[in-house]
C-alpha positions in Angstrom: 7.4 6.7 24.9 4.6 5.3 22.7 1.2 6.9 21.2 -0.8 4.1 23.1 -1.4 4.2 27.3 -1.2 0.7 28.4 -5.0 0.8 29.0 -5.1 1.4 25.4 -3.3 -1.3 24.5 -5.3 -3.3 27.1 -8.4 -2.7 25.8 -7.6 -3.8 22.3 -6.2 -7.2 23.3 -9.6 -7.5 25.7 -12.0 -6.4 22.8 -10.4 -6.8 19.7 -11.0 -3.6 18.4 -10.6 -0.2 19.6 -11.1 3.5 18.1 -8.4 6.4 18.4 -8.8 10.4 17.4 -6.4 11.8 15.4 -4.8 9.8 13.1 -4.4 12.3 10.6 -4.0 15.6 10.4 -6.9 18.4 9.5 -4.3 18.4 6.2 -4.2 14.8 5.2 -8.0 14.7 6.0 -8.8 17.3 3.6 -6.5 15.7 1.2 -8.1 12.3 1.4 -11.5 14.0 0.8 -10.8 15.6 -2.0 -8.8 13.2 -4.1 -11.7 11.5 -3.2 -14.2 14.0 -4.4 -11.9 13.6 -7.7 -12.4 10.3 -8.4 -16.5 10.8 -7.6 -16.6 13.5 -10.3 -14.6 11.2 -12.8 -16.9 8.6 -12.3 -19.8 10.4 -13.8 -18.4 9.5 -17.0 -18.8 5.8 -16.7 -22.1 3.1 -16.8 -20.5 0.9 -15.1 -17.3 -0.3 -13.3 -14.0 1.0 -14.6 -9.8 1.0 -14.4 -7.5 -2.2 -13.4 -5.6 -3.1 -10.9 -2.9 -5.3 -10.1 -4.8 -8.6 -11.1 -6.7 -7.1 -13.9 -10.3 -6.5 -12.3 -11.8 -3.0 -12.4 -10.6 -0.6 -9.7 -13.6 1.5 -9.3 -16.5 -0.5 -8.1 -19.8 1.4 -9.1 -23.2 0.8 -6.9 -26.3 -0.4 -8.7 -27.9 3.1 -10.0 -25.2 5.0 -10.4 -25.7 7.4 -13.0 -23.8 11.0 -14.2 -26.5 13.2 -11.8 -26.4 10.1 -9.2 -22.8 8.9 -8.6 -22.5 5.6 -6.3 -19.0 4.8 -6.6 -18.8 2.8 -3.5 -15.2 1.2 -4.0 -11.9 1.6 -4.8 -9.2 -1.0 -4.8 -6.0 -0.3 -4.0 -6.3 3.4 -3.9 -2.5 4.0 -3.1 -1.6 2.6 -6.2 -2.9 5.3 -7.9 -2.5 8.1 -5.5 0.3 9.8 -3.8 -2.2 11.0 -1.2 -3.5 8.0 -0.2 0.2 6.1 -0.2 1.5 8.6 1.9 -1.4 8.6 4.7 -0.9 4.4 4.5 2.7 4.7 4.6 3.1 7.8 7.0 0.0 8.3 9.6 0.1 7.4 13.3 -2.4 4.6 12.2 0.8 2.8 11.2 2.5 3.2 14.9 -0.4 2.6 16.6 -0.5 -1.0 14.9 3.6 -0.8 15.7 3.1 -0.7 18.8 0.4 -3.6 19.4 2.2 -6.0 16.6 5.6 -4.6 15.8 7.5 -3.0 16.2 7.9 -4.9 12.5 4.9 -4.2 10.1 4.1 -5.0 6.6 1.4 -3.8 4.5 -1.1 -6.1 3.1 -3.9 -4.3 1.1 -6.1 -1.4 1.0 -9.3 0.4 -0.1 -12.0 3.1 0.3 -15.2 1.7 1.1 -18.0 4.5 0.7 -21.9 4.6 1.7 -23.6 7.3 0.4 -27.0 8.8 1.9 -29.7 6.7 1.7 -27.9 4.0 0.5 -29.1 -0.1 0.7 -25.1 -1.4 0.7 -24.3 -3.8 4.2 -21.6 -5.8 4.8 -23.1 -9.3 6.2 -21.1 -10.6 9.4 -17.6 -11.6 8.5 -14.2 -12.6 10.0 -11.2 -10.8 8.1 -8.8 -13.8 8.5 -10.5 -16.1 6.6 -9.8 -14.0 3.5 -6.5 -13.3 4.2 -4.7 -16.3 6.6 -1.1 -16.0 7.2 1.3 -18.4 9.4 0.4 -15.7 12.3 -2.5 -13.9 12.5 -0.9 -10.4 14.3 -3.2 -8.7 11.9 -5.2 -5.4 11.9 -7.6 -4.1 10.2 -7.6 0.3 10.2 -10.7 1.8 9.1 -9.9 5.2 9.1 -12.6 7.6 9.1 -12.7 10.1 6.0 -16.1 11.4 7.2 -17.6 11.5 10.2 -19.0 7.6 11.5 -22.2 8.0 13.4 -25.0 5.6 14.6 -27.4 6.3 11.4 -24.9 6.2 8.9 -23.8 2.5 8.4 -20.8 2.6 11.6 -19.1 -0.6 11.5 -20.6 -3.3 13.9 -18.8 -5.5 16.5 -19.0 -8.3 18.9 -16.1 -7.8 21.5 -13.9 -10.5 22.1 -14.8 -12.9 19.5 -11.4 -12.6 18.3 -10.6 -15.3 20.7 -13.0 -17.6 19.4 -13.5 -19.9 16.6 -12.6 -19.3 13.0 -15.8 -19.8 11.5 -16.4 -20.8 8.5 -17.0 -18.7 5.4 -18.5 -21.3 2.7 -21.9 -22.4 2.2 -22.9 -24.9 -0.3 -19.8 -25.4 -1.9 -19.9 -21.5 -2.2 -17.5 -19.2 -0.5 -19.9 -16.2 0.5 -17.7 -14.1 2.5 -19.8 -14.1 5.7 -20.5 -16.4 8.6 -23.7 -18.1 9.4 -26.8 -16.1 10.7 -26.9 -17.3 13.7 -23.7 -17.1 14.8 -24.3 -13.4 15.4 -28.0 -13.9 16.4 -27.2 -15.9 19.6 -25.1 -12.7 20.8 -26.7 -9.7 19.3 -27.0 -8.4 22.7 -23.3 -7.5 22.9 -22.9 -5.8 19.7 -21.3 -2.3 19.6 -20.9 0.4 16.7 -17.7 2.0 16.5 -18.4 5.5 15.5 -16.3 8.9 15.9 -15.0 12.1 14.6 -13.4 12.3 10.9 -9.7 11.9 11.1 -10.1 8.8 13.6 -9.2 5.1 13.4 -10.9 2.0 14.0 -8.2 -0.4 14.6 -9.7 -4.4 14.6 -8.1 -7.7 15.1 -8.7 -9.8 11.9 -10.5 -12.6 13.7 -13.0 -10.1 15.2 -16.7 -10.7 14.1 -18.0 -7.9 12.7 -20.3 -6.2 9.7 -22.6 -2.8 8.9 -25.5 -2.1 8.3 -27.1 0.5 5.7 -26.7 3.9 5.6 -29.8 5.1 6.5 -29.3 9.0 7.2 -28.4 12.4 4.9 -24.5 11.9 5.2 -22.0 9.7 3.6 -19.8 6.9 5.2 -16.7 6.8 3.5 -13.4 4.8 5.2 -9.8 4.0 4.1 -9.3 0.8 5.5 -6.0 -0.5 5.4 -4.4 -4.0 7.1 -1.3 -4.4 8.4 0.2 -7.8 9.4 3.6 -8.5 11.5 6.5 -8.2 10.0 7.7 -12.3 10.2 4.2 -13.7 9.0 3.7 -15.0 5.9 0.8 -15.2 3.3 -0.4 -18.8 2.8 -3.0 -18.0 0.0 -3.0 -15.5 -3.0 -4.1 -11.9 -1.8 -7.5 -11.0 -2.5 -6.8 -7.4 -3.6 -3.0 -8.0 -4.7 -1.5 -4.3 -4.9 2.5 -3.8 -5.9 2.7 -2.7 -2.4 1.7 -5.5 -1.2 4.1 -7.1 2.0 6.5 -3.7 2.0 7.9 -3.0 5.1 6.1 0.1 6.7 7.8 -0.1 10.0 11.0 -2.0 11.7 13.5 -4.1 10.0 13.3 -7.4 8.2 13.9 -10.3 10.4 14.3 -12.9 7.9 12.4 -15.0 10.2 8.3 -16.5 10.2 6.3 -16.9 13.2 3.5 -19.8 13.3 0.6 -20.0 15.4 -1.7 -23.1 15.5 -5.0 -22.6 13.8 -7.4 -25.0 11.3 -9.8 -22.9 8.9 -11.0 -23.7 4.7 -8.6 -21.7 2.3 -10.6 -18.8 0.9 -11.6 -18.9 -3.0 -10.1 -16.0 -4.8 -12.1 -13.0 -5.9 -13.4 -13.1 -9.7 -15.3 -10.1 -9.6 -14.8 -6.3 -8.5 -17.0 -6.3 -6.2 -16.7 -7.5 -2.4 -20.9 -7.1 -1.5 -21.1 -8.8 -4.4 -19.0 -11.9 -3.3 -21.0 -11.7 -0.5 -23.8 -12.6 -2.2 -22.5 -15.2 -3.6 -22.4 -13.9 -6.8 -18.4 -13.7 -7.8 -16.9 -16.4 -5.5 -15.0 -19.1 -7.3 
């Protein structure tokens, strides 16, 4: 018997995202918060971003004003290259059947990161599709935000619009610039049907890779801090180099190698590969190329 009720499963297909309690443990929670508090200390030592990962860009991405009494470290790519803790949780925690069980029963990782807003903080994340940075030859592909602290309505929750996974791929690219977000007013014609996706520390956001979403600031006293993960199906295969290339990348979390690919009709512009640390910086338009 699985971890999902059909209704579960259901409602993820229908909406393209749904959010599940319990994905870790009161242990791995408090162990992903403090190796996290670690690396928030260490940054007090640096001006500006610092470390290297896979591809040679800096692992820790630093928020404008960071400073020593002030930390802002807002990123970090590829944390379980660099952390037993957080390899274990992507290897180990239900968030891994749960995607096994609406995508598998093969899975694959693709990449990961924390993504933290701290009180008060300006940082958003403009509407975006997460298969236009990633496309594969299938696009069985979620996205697991899983919530280190506790995502509530004032404190930059991630933002949805239901179903538009079964839409268009829209396009990423203005101007000859790949900005990492979709047009304005895609998301303004249906602003009516967006929902946040906000719940208790420990729980999971799982989102289809074509679903429109984005965040806005956070606004309130507490931090917003995530490790989101994606996962893909075991027989698709990666038709453009990964934006956040880890030496994990494409290892088998779950099920056994088919030695088979899986193609599903679709028409979208290739991405342009990261030069920058930065990803709200890309968005910007400020480290495409």
């Amino acid at each position: 018997m699985g971890l999902l009720t059909q209704e579960q499963k259901s409602t993820f297909w229908r909406d393209g995202v749904i959010v599940l309690e319990n994905a870790v443990s009161a242990d791995e929670l408090a162990d992903l918060r403090s190796e996290f508090a670690a690396w928030v200390d260490e940054s007090r030592a640096y001006d500006d971003d610092y470390g290297e990962t896979l591809d040679g860009r800096p692992r820790f991405d630093l928020q404008p004003g960071h400073n020593a009494d002030t930390p802002g470290l807002r990123r970090v790519q590829s944390p379980e290259e660099v952390s037993g803790v957080f390899a274990g949780i992507m290897r180990n925690a239900a968030t891994v059947d749960f995607c096994a069980e609406l995508i598998g029963p093969g899975i694959r990782f693709h990449h990961g990161k924390v993504n933290s807003k701290l009180p008060g903080t300006a940082t958003q994340v403009k509407w975006h599709q997460d298969f236009p940075f990633e496309p594969m030859t299938n696009d069985d592909m979620i996205t697991a935000l899983l919530f280190i602290d506790e995502v509530t309505l004032g404190n930059g929750p991630l933002e949805v619009l239901p179903g538009t996974h079964k839409g268009p791929i829209h396009s990423h690219w203005h101007d000859g610039v790949f900005t990492g977000a979709v047009d304005d007013a895609i998301v303004d014609a249906q602003r009516e049907k967006i929902v946040k996706c906000t719940g208790k520390a420990g729980s999971v956001c799982l989102m289809h890779a074509n679903l429109l979403h984005g965040s806005a600031p956070n606004l309130s006293d507490t931090s917003r801090t995530l490790y989101i993960i994606t996962y893909y199906a075991e027989d698709a295969i990666e038709l453009s180099p990964n934006h956040l290339p880890s030496k994990f990348t494409h290892e088998l979390i779950r099920g056994e190698a088919s030695g088979r690919v899986r193609c599903t009709p679709y028409d979208m512009a290739l991405p342009a590969v990261p030069k920058g640390t930065s990803f709200f910086a890309q968005q910007e338009g400020a480290d495409a190329g």
